[in-house]
Backbone as ProteinMPNN parsed JSONL, in Angstrom:
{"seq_chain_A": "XXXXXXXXXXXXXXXXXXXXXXXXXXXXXXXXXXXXXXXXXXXXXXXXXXXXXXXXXXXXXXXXXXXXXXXXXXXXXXXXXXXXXXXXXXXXXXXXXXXXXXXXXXX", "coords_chain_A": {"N_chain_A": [[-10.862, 25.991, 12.101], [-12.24, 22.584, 11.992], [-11.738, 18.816, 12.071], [-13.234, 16.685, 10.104], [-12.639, 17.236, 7.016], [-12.179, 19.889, 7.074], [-14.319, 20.933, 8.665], [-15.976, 21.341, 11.063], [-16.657, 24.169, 13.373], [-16.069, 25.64, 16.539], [-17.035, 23.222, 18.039], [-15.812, 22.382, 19.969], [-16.298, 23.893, 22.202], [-18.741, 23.703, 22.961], [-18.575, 21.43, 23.954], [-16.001, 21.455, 26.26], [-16.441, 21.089, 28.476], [-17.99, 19.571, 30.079], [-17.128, 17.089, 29.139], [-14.178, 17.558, 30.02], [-12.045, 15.16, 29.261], [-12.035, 14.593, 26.985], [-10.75, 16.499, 25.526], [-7.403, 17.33, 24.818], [-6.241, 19.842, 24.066], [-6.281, 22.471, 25.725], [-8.658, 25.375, 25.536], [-9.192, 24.902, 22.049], [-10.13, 25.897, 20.143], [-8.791, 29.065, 20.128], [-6.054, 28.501, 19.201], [-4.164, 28.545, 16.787], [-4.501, 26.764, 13.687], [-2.072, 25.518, 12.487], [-0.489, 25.218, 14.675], [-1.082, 23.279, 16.324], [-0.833, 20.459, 15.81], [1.79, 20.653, 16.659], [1.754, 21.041, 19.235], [-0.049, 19.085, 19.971], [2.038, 16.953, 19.605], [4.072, 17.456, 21.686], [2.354, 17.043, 23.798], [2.038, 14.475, 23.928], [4.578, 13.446, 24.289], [5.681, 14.099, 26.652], [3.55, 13.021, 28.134], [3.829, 10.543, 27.998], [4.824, 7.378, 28.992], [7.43, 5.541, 29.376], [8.061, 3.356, 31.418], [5.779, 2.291, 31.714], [5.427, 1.245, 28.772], [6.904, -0.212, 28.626], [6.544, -2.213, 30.321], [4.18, -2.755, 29.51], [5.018, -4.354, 27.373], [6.699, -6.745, 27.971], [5.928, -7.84, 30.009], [3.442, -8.884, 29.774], [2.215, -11.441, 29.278], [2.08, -12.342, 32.33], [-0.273, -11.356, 32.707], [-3.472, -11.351, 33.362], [-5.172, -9.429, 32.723], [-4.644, -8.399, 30.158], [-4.656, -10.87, 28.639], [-7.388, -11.465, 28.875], [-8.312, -9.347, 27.407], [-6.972, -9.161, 24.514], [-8.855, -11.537, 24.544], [-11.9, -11.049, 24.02], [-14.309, -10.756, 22.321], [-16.581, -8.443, 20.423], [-19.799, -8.325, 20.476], [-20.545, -7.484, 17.919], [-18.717, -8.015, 16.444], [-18.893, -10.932, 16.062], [-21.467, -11.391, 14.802], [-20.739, -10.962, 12.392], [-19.158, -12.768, 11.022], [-18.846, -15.243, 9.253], [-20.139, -19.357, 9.0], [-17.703, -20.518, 8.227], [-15.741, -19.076, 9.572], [-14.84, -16.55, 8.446], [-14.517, -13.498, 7.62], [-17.548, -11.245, 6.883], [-18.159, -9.213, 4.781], [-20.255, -5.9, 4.38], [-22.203, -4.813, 1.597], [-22.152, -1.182, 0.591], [-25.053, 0.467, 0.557], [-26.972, 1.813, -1.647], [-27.944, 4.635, -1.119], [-26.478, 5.341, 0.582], [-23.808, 4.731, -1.156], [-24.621, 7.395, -2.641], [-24.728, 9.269, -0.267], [-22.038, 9.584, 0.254], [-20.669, 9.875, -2.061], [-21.776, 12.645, -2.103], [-20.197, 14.053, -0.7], [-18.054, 17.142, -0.013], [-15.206, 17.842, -2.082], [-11.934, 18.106, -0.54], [-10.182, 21.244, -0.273]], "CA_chain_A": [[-11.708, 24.88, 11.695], [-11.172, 21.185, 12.297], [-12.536, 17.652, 11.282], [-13.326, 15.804, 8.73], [-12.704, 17.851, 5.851], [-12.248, 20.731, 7.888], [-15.944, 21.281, 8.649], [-16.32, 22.016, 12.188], [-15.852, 25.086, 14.098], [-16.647, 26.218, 17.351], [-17.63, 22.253, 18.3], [-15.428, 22.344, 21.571], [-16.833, 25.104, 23.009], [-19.808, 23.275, 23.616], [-18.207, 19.998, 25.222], [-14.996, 21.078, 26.787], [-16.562, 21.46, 30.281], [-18.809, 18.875, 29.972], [-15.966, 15.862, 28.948], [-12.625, 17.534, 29.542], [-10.863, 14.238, 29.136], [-12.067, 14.586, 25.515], [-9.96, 17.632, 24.516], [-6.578, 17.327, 25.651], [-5.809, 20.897, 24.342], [-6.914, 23.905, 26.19], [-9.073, 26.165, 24.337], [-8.601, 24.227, 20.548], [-10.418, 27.021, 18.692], [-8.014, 29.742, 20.064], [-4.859, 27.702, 19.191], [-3.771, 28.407, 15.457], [-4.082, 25.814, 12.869], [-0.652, 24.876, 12.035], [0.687, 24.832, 15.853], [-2.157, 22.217, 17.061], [0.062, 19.736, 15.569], [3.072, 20.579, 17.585], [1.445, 21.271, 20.891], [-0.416, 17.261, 20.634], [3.478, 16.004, 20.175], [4.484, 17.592, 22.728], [1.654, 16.599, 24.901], [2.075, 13.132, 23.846], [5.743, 13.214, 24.439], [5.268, 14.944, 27.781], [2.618, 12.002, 29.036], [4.487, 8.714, 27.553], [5.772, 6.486, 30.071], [8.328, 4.437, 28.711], [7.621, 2.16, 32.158], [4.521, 1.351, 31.693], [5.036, 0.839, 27.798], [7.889, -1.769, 28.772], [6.091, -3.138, 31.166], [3.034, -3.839, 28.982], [5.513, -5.467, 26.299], [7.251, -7.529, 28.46], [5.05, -8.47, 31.272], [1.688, -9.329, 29.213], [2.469, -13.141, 29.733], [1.34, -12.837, 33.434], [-1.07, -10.309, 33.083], [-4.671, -11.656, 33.082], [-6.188, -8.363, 32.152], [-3.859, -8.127, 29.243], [-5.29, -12.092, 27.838], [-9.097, -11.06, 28.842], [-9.078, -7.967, 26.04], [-7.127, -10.194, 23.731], [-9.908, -12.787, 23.722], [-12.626, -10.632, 24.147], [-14.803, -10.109, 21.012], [-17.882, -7.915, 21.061], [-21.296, -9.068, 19.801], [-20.91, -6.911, 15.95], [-17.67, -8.731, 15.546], [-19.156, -12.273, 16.189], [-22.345, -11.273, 13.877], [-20.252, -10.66, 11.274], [-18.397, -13.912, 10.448], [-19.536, -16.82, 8.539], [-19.5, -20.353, 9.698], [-16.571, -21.29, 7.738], [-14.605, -18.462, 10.238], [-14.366, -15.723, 7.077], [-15.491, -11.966, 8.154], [-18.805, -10.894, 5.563], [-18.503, -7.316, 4.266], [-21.548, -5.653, 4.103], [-21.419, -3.267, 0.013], [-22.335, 0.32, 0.638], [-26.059, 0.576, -0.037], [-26.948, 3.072, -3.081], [-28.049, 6.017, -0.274], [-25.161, 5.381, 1.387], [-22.728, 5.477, -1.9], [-24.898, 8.327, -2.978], [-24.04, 10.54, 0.702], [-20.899, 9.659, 0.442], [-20.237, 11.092, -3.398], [-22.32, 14.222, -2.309], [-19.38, 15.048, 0.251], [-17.325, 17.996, -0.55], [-13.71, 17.68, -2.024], [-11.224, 19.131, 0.42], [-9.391, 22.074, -1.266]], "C_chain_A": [[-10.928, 23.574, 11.851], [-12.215, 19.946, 11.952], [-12.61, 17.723, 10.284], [-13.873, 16.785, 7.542], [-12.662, 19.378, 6.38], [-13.87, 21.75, 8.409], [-16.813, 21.449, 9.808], [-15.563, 23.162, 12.754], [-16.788, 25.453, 15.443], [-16.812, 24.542, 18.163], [-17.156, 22.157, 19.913], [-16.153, 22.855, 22.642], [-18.107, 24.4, 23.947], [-19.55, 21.802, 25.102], [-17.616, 19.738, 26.068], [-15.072, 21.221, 28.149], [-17.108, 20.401, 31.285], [-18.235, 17.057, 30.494], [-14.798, 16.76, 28.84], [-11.951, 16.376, 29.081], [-10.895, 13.989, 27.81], [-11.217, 15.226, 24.456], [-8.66, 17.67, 25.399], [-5.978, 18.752, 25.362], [-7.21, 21.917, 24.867], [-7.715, 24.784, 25.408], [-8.597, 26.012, 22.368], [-8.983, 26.111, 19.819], [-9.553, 28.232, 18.99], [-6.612, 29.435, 19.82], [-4.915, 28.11, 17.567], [-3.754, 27.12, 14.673], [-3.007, 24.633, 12.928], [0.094, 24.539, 13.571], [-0.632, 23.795, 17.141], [-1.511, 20.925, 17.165], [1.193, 19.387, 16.596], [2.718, 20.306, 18.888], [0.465, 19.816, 21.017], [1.011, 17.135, 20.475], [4.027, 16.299, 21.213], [3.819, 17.275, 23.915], [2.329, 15.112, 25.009], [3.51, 12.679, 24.112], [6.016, 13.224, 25.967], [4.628, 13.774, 29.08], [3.142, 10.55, 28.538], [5.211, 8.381, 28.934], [6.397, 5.342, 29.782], [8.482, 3.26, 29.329], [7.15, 1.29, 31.929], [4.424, 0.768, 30.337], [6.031, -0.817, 27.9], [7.083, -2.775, 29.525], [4.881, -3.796, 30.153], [3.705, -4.95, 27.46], [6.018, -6.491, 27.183], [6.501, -8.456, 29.55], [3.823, -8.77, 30.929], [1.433, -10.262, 29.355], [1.721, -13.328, 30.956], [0.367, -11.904, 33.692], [-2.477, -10.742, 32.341], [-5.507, -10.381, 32.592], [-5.977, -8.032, 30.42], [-4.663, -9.799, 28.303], [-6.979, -11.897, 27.893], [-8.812, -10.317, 27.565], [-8.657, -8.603, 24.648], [-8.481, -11.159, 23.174], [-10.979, -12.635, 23.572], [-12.917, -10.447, 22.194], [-15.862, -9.603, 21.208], [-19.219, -8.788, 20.109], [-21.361, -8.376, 18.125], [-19.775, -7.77, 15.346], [-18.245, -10.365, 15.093], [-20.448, -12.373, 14.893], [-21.837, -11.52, 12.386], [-19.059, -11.81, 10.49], [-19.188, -14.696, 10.354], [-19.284, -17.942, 9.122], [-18.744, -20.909, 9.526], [-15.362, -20.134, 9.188], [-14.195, -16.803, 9.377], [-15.077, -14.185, 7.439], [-16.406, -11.735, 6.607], [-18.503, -9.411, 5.954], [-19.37, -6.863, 3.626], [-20.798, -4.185, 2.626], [-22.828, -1.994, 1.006], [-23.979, -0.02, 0.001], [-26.442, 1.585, -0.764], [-27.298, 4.169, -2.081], [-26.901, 6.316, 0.156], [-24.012, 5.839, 0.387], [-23.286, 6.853, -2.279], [-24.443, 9.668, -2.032], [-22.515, 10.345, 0.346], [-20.339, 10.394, -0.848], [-20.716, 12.301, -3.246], [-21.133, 14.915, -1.229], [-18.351, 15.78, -0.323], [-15.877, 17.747, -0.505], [-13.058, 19.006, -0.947], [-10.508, 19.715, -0.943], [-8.291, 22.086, -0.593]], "O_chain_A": [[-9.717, 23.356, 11.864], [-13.376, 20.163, 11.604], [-12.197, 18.586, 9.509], [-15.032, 17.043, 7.217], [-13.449, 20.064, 5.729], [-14.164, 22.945, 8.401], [-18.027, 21.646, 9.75], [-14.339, 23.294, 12.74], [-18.016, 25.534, 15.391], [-16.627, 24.791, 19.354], [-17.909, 21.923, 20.858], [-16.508, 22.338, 23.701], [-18.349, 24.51, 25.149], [-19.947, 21.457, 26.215], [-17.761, 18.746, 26.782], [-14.126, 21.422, 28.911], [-16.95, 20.241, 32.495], [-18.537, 16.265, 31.387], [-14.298, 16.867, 27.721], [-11.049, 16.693, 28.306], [-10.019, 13.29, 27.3], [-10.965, 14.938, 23.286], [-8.753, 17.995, 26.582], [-5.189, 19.124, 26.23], [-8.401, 22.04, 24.583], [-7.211, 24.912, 24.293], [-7.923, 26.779, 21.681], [-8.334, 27.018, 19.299], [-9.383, 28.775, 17.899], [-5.856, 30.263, 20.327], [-6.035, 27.886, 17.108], [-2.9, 26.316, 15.047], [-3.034, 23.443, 13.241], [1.05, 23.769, 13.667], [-0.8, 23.802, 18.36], [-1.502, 20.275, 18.21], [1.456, 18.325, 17.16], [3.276, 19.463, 19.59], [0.232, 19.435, 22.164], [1.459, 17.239, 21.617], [4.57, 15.38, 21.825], [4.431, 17.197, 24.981], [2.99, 14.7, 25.962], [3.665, 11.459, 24.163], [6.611, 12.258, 26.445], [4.937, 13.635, 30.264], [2.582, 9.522, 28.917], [5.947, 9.049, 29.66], [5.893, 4.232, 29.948], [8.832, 2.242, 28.732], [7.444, 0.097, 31.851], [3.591, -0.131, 30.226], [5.877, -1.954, 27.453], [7.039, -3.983, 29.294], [4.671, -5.002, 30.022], [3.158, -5.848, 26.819], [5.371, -7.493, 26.878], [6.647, -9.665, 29.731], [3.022, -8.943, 31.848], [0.245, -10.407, 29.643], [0.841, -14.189, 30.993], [0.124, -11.605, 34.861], [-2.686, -10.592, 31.137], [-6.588, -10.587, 32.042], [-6.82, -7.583, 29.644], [-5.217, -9.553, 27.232], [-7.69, -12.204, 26.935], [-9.208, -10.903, 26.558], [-9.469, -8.693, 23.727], [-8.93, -11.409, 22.055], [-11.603, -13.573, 23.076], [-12.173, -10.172, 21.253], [-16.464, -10.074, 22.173], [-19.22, -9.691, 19.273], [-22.164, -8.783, 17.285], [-19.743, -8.178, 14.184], [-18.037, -10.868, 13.989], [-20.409, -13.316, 14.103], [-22.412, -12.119, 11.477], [-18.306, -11.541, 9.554], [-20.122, -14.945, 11.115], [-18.29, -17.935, 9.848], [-18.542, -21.889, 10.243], [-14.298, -20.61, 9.582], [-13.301, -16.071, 9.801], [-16.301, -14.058, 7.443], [-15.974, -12.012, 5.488], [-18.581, -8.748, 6.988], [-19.526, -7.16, 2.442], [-19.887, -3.36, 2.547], [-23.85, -2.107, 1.682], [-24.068, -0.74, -0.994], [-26.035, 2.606, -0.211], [-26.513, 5.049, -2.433], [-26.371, 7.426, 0.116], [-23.322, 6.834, 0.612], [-22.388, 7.696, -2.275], [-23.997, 10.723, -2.484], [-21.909, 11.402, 0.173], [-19.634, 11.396, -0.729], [-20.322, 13.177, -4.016], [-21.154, 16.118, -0.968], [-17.661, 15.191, -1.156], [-15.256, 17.507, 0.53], [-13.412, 20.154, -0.682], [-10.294, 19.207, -2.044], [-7.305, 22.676, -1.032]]}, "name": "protein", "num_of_chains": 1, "seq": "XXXXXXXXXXXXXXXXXXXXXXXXXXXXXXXXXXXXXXXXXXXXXXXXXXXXXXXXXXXXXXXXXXXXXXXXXXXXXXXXXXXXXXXXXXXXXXXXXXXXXXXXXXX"}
């Protein structure tokens, strides 16, 4: 089992053929629990490129693609500020706190 609160099982099965680039391990649900952990660090260790991470610290200055995503904001972010500049936080509406207290404590 896996997710949020451990409350899916089987969910891959359905997608991993569909969107591989979604599941970076191989068959999740035959993988044990406890060694899912290990086998993402080692992916993630495996696929780092210490190049390209230098390069995007150091070289972002002349890199127009790198100041586009910077200044980019999408249309929910822009909705959501006041005209003084101040982000508005929408409160939890009573259905909403109500699903959210009906969700089950993890054990």
């Amino acid at each position: 089992s896996y997710g949020f609160n451990r409350s899916m099982k089987k969910f891959f099965r359905t997608i991993e053929n569909d969107f591989p680039e979604l599941v970076d391990l191989e068959n999740p649900d035959s993988v044990e629990e406890d060694k899912r952990t290990s086998l993402r660090i080692a992916r993630e260790d495996h696929d780092f490129d210490e190049e390209r991470f230098l390069g995007d610290l150091f070289g972002a200055d002349e890199d127009p693609i790198y100041h586009g995503a910077l200044a980019y904001r999408p249309g929910y972010v822009e909705s959501q500020i006041s005209s003084d500049g101040k982000p508005i936080f929408d409160e939890f509406k009573d259905n909403e706190k109500e699903q959210l207290l009906s969700l089950p404590n993890k054990e």
